[in-house]
Structures are given as C-alpha cells and as structure tokens.
N, C-alpha and C positions, 0 to 999 in steps of 0.2 A: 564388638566394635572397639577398635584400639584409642587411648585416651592420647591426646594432641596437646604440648606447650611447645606455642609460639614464641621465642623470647628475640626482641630488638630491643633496638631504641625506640623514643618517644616519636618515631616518624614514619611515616607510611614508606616511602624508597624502596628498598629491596625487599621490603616483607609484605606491603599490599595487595602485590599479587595471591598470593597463598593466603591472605584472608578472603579477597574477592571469593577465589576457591571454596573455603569452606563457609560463606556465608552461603553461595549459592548452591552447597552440598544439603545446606542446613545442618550441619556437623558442629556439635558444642569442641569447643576447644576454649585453652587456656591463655590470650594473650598479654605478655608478660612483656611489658616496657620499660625498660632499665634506664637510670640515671648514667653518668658520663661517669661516676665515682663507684657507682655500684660496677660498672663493667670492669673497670681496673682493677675492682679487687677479685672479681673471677674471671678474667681473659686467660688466665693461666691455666684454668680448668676446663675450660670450654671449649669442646670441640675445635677445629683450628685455630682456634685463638682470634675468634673472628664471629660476628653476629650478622645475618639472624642464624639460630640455630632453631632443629623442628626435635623436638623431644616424643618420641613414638611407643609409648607403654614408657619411659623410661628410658629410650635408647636416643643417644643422640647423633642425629643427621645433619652436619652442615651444609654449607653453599646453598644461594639463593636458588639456581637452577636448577641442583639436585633434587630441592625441595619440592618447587615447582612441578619438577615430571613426575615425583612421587605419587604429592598428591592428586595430579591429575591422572597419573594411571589407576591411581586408588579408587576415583571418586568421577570417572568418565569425562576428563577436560584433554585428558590425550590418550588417543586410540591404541587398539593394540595394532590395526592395521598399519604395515611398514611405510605403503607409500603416502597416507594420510600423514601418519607421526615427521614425514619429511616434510612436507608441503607446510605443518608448524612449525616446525624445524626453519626455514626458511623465512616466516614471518616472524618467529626470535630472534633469529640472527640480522635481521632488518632491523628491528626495535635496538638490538644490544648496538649498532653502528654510531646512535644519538650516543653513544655511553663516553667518545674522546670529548665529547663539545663537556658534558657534564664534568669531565676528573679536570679540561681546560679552565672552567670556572670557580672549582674547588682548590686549584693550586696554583690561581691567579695572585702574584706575590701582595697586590693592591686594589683599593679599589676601583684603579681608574684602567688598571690591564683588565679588572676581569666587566667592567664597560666595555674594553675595546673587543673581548672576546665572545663578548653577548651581541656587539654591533657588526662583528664579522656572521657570526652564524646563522643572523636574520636574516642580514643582506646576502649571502651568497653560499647557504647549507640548508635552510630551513626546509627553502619549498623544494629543491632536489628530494630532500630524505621523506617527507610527508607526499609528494609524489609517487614515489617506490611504495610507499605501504598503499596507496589509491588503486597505483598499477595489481598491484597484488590481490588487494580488497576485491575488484571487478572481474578478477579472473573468475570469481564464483558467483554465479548466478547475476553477476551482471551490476555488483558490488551493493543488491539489496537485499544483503542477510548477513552471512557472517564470512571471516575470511576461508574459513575449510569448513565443507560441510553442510550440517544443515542445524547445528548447534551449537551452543556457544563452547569454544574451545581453549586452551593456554594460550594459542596464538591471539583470540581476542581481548584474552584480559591483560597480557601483555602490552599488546596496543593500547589500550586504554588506559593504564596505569601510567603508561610515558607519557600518552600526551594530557590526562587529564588531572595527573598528581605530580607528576615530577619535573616537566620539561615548564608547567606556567610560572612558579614559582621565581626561577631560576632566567627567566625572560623579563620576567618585571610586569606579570600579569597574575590574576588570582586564581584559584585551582577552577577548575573547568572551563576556564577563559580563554583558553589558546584558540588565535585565530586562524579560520580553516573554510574561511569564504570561496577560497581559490579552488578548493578540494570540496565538494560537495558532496563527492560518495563517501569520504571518511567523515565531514561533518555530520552528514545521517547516521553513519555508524556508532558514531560517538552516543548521536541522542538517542538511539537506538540502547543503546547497552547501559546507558545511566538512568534510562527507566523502568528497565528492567525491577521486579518489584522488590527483591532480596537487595538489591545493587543498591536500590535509592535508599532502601530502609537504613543501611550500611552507611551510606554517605552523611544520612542526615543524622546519625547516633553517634558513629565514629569521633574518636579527639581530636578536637581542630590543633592541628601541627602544622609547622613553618613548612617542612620538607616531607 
C-alpha cells in the first residue's frame, strides 16, 4: 500500500474532497495543514507552486482534480467504465460552474461588493445550479441513492463538499446549513451522504475551519 501526504492549508476547499475519499477508503494518510508563512517559504518547491499537493510514496501530484481521479481510480470512487466515468465527469463539471460565484466573492474589491455578489447569486444563480444537480441526481434511480450508480462515487462527494463545506460559508450560513427546502431529492441526498458512518465520524473529528 503506497504511503499518502496530503498537504494544504488549514481549510477544507479543494482538499476535502480527497479526504472524504480516503476516509471512506479507511486509508491512513498524512494530512499536512500549512500556515500562510510556511507555504511562502516552500511555494517555490512545491509542485506548481500551488497547494493542495498529494505526495505518493514520495512523489508529488498536484491539481485538485488530478488528485481527485487518482484517488478515486485508486480506491473505487471512479470507474474504470468509460461511459460511467462520463456520467461523473458531467456531475463535476456541474459542481465546478458554482466555482465563478466563489473567485466573484474572493475578488470582491469590498465588503459591500461582495454583499452585493452574495445577494445576486441567491436571488438569481442559486436555485438554477442546485436544480441542474437535482435534475442530474434523479436521472438515477429516481434521485434515491446516489448520482451514478449504485455507490458512492467522486461525483457524490464532490456534490457534497460544495454544498455542504464550501458554498454555506461564503452565503452567510454555517457548514451544513445551506438551504435546499425547494430541492428535496438533493436535500435527501445531502442527509443521506453525511451519515454515512466514516463521513460523520470525519465531520465530527475534523478541524473546525472558516473555509
């Protein structure tokens, strides 16, 4: 079995997906959460000069998504089947669309543009894109299991890390809080995948982080 460092920052964002991963592989690995000062002095050595990085025996893998399909090819979270791996493919690429609203909020010059950028996306992005993953969700089995499949896959833990780590935060709600009254079959999905028994365990130990 090859040894695993994880290394980010102190916050779940692009790296919690690949923990969800190897929690639910039950796979020991190393994760390694850097300071803002500590990454400055090794961004210059680090893989593209960019975090998270997956360290594999020693070898280093960046990008978030590389990562992601690695370890899910590694450890059963994406198929070797072509037209299965599309069908996630497809609910990634749905998840990654939230990702303009998110770099709109981070590179909001103030605090009152990035109000007014939180107050556009509620009112007139939200329930579009949380629709789209509903419509998606119910294509399988009638949106009461997972989204491809008949187990949990990248495309689910994807879904769930946007809306249930990264997207409440940045709304002005607490982590698992995002509201999905409207969406019923992803509200289920939601509660569905966070008590899963690795997932809760994960949630309840993990470091409470802003982002």
């Amino acid at each position: 079995m090859p040894t695993y460092k994880l290394t980010y920052f102190d916050a779940r964002a692009k790296a919690e997906p690949a923990r969800y991963m190897f929690e639910l592989a039950g796979l020991e690995y190393e994760d390694t959460r850097v300071t803002r000062d500590e990454w400055k002095a090794m961004k210059a050595t680090t893989g593209l000069g960019q975090l998270p990085v997956l360290e594999v025996d020693g070898i280093e893998l960046p990008q978030s998504g590389a990562i992601e399909r690695y370890i899910g090819r590694k450890h059963g979270f994406y198929p070797s089947d072509a037209w299965e791996c599309a069908q996630i493919d497809v609910v990634t690429e749905t998840v990654n669309d939230f990702q303009s609203f998110i770099s709109k909020v981070f590179r909001a010059e103030n605090d009152e543009a990035k109000a007014e950028v939180i107050k556009s996306f509620l009112a007139e992005e939200s329930a579009k894109r949380f629709s789209r993953l509903e419509k998606l969700l119910t294509k399988n089995k009638e949106g009461k299991g997972w989204f491809v499949g008949d187990k949990i896959s990248l495309a689910d833990i994807r879904v769930f890390s946007m809306l249930n780590d990264n997207l409440p935060p940045l709304t002005g709600v607490e982590v698992g809080c995002l509201d999905l009254k409207d969406h019923p079959h992803l509200a289920a999905f939601m509660d569905r995948f966070k008590t899963e028994e690795k997932i809760s365990k994960w949630i309840k130990k993990r470091p409470v982080t802003k982002f």
